[in-house]
Backbone as CSV, one residue per row, in Angstrom:
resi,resn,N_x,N_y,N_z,CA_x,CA_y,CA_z,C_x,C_y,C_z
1,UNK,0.854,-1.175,0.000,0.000,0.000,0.000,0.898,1.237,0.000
2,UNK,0.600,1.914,-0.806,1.117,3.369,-1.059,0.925,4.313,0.312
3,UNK,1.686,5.635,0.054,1.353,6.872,1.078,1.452,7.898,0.358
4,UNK,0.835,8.889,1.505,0.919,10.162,0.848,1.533,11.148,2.204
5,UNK,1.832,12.554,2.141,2.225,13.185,2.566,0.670,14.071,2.906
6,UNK,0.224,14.639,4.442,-0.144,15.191,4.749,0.194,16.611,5.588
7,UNK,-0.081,18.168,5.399,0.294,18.993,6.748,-0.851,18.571,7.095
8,UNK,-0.886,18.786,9.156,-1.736,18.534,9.680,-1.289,20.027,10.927
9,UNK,-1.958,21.210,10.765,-1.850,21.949,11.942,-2.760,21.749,13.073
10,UNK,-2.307,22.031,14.432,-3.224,21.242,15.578,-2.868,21.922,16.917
11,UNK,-3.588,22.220,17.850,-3.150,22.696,18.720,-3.488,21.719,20.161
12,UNK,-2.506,21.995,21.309,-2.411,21.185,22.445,-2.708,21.909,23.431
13,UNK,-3.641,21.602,23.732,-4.313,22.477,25.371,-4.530,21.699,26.633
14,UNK,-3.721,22.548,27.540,-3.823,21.526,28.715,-4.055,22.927,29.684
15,UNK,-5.045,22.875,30.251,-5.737,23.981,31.200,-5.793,25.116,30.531
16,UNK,-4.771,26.028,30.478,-5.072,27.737,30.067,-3.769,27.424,28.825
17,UNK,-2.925,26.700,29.043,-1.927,26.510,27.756,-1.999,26.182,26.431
18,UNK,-1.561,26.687,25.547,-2.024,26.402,24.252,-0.482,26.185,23.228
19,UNK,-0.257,25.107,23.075,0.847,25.203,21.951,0.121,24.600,20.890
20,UNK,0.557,25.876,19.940,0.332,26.266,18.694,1.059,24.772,17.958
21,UNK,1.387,23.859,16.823,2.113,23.029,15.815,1.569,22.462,14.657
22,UNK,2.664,21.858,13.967,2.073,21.192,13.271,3.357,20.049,12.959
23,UNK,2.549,18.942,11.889,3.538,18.192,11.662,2.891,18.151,9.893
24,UNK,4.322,17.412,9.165,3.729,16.488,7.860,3.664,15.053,8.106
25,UNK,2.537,14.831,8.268,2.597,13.403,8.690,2.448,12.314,7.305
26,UNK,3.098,11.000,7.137,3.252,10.155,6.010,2.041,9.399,6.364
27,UNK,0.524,9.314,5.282,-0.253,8.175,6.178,-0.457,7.392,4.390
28,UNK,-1.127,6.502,5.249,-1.189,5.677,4.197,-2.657,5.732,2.979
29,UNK,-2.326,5.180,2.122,-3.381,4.866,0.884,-4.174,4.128,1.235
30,UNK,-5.334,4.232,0.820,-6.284,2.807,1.065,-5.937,2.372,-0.160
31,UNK,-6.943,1.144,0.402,-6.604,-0.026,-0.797,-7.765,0.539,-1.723
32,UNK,-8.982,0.903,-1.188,-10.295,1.392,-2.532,-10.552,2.690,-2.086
33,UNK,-10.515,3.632,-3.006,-11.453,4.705,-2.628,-12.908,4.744,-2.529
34,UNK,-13.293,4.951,-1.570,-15.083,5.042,-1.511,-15.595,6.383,-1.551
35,UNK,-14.615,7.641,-0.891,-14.987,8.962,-1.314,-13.812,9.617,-1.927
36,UNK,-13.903,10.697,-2.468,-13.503,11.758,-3.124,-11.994,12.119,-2.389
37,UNK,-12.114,12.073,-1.190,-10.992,12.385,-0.206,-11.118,11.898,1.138
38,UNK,-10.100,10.506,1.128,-10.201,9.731,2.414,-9.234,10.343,3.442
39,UNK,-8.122,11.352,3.423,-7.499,12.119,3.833,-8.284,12.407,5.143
40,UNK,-9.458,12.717,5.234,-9.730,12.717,6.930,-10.493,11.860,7.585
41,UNK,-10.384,10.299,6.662,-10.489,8.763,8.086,-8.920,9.163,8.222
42,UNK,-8.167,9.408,7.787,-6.275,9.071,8.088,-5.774,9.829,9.236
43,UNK,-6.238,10.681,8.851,-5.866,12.268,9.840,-6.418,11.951,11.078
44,UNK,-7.750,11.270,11.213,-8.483,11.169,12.633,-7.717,9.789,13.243
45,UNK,-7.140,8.897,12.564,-6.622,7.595,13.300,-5.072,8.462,14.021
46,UNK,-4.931,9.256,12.975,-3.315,10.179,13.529,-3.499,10.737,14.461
47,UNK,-4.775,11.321,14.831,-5.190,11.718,15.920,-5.479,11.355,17.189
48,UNK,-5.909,10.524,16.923,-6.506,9.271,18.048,-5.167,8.454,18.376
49,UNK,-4.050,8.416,17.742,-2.592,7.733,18.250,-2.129,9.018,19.101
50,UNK,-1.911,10.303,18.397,-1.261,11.218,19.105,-1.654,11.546,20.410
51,UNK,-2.994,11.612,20.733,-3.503,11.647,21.651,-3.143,10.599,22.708
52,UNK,-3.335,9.594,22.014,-2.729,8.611,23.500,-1.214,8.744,24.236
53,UNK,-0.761,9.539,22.732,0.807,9.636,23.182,0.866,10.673,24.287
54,UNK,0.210,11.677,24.189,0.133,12.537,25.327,-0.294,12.575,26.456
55,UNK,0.608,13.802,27.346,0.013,13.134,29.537,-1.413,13.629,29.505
56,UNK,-1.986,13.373,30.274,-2.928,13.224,30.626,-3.645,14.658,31.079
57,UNK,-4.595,14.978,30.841,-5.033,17.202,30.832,-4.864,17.689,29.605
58,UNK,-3.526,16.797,28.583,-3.535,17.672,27.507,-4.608,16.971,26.075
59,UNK,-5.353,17.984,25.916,-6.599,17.771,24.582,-5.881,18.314,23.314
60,UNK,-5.497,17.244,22.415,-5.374,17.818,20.825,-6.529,17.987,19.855
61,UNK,-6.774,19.638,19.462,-7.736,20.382,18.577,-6.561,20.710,17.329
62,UNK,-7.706,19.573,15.944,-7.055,20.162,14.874,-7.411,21.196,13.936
63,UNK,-6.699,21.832,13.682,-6.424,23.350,13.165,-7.778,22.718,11.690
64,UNK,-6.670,22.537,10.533,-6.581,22.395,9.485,-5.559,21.143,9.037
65,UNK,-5.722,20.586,7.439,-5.059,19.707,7.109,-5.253,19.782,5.712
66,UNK,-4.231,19.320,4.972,-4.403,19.307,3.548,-3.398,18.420,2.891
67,UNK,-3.682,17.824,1.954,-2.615,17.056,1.361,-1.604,17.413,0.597
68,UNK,-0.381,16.973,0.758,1.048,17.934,-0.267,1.147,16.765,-1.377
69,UNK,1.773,17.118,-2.234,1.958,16.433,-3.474,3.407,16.463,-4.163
70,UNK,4.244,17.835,-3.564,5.186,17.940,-4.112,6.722,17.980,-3.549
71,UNK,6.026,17.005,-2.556,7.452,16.624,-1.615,8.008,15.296,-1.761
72,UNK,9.409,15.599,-1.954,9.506,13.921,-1.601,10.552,13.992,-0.243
């Protein structure tokens, strides 16, 4: 299965704190397309990992996301 390159901007709030980021995250291709742009089932599983990665108080809110094409 193929990938693609995503930005994903997002912010981390834990009480009154807010860090601003982002990453390009590599996610993967599906095997069938069923819509137009599966880019955000991918983004929400990236989400749902990152989140676990983080302590506990801090909530990740995503910004925006879009797919790049011209990176390698």
């Amino acid at each position: 299965m193929g990938h693609y390159k995503t930005y994903i901007s997002f912010v981390v709030q834990n009480g009154e704190q807010h860090i601003h980021d982002f990453v390009i995250a590599e996610l993967e291709l599906p095997k069938f397309n069923f819509y137009s742009d599966n880019a955000s089932q991918e983004v929400l599983k990236w989400a749902d990992k990152k989140q676990q990665d983080m302590k506990p108080g801090e909530k990740l809110v995503i910004l925006n996301y879009f797919n790049i094409s011209n990176i390698t």
